[in-house]
Steps between C-alpha positions, in 0.01 A plus 500: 500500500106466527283730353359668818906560592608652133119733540640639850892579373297664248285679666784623735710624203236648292364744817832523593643652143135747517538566848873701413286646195205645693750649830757635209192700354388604850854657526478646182169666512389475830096361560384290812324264295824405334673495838213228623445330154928450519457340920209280380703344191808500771243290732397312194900425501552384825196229497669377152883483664388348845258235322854353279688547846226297662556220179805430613461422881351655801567896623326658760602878345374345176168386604421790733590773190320261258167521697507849622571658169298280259212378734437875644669782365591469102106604447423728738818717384398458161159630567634770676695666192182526292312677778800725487449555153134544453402684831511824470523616848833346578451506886235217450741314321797572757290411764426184378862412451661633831227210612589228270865606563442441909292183403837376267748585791259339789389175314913474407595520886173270535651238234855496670376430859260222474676179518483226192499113471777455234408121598202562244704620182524206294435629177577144293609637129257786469556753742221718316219254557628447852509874595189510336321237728716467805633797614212525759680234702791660530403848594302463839076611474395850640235750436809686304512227232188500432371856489791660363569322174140533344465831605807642375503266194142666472577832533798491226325350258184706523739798477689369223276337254169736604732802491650374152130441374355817602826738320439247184144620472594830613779554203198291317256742526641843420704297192853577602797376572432139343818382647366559830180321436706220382735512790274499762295246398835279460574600893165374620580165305792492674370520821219299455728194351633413862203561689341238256769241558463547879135414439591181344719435784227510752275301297779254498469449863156385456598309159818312573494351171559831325745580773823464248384663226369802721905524652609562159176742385622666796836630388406492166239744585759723744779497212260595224339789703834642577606499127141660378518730833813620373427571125169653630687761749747594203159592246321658771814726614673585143367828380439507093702651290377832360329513169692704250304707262542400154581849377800479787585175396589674158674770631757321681563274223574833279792565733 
């Protein structure tokens, strides 16, 4: 198994495994940001799962779920469940996601019409480097492709790591919560770590020679930001304990 393989089973299992976490805390105590944090890291799933089906041999399902969910949505969902926790008027942030909602549902009955050349998949021994640079050939050019990734990718991350920045220095500021502070900050890593790869990946296509080593920055960068996503939503949403007074401290130990 090459590396770029073992990164996306990974990646799959690990957002997987905090995907159930996130949803069974939505259920538990309710909050829209949990309900979008738990989609994203369920989108963050799907691009893992389709990328090892893809490993093994060609599927049409497989490539059309891999490239909707990772290429457009995972960020822009993301992005939308820190709006819905820092806005406070919540029909700006519901807004926003009835229209990222109809975006997701369009761009999916956009991804499942348009026809693709499984002639092109030939991904070799590293179907991470070849998703990485020749995807394009299989999935036919349109003004959808390219306007739709950057500007959701865009959008997400802004929300994500900007939103995760400015609640850091917020927390920061009034000298609270330091949890929070630390959380946050962890979240915007998170978000920025794939955005970063992608980078790389697009300077690839201008760099061939760094081409293989950008493939495997890639998922690197997707698995890592999933696991410090993760750890960064569980600081920034656990309340502290309570401080116990000393002097109550000694009066329930006299019991």
């Amino acid at each position: 198994m090459n590396l770029a393989l073992l990164v996306g089973l990974l990646t799959s299992i690990v957002s997987g495994v905090f995907a159930f976490l996130v949803l069974q805390r939505y259920f538990t105590r309710g909050g829209t940001h949990l309900l979008l944090w738990g989609l994203g890291l369920v989108l963050y799933f799907i691009g893992g799962a389709t990328e090892v089906i893809l490993a093994f041999g060609w599927s049409d399902l497989a490539f059309r779920l891999w490239y909707w969910s990772g290429a457009l949505m995972v960020a822009a969902v993301l992005g939308q469940g820190t709006l819905h926790l820092l806005v406070r008027r919540p029909y700006v942030a519901t807004v926003l996601s009835i229209v990222v909602g109809v975006i997701g549902v369009a761009s999916l009955v956009w991804m499942f019409s348009v026809p693709l050349d499984a002639t092109k998949f030939q991904p070799s021994n590293d179907i991470a480097a070849f998703l990485t640079d020749s995807y394009k050939a299989i999935l036919p050019n349109s003004i959808i492709r390219r306007i739709l990734p950057p500007v959701l990718n865009g959008y997400g991350t802004l929300l994500l790591a900007g939103g995760a920045v400015y609640s850091a220095r917020l927390f920061f500021r009034k000298q609270i919560l330091p949890n929070r502070v630390l959380g946050n900050m962890l979240i915007a890593l998170g978000g920025l770590l794939p955005a970063a790869a992608g980078s790389l990946v697009k300077l690839a296509e201008t760099t061939p020679e760094i081409s293989e080593a950008a493939s495997i920055l890639k998922y690197l960068g997707i698995f890592l930001g999933v696991v410090v996503l993760f750890i960064g939503f569980q600081m920034a949403t656990t309340s502290p304990q309570p401080k116990v007074a000393a002097g109550s401290k000694q009066m329930a130990a006299g019991r």
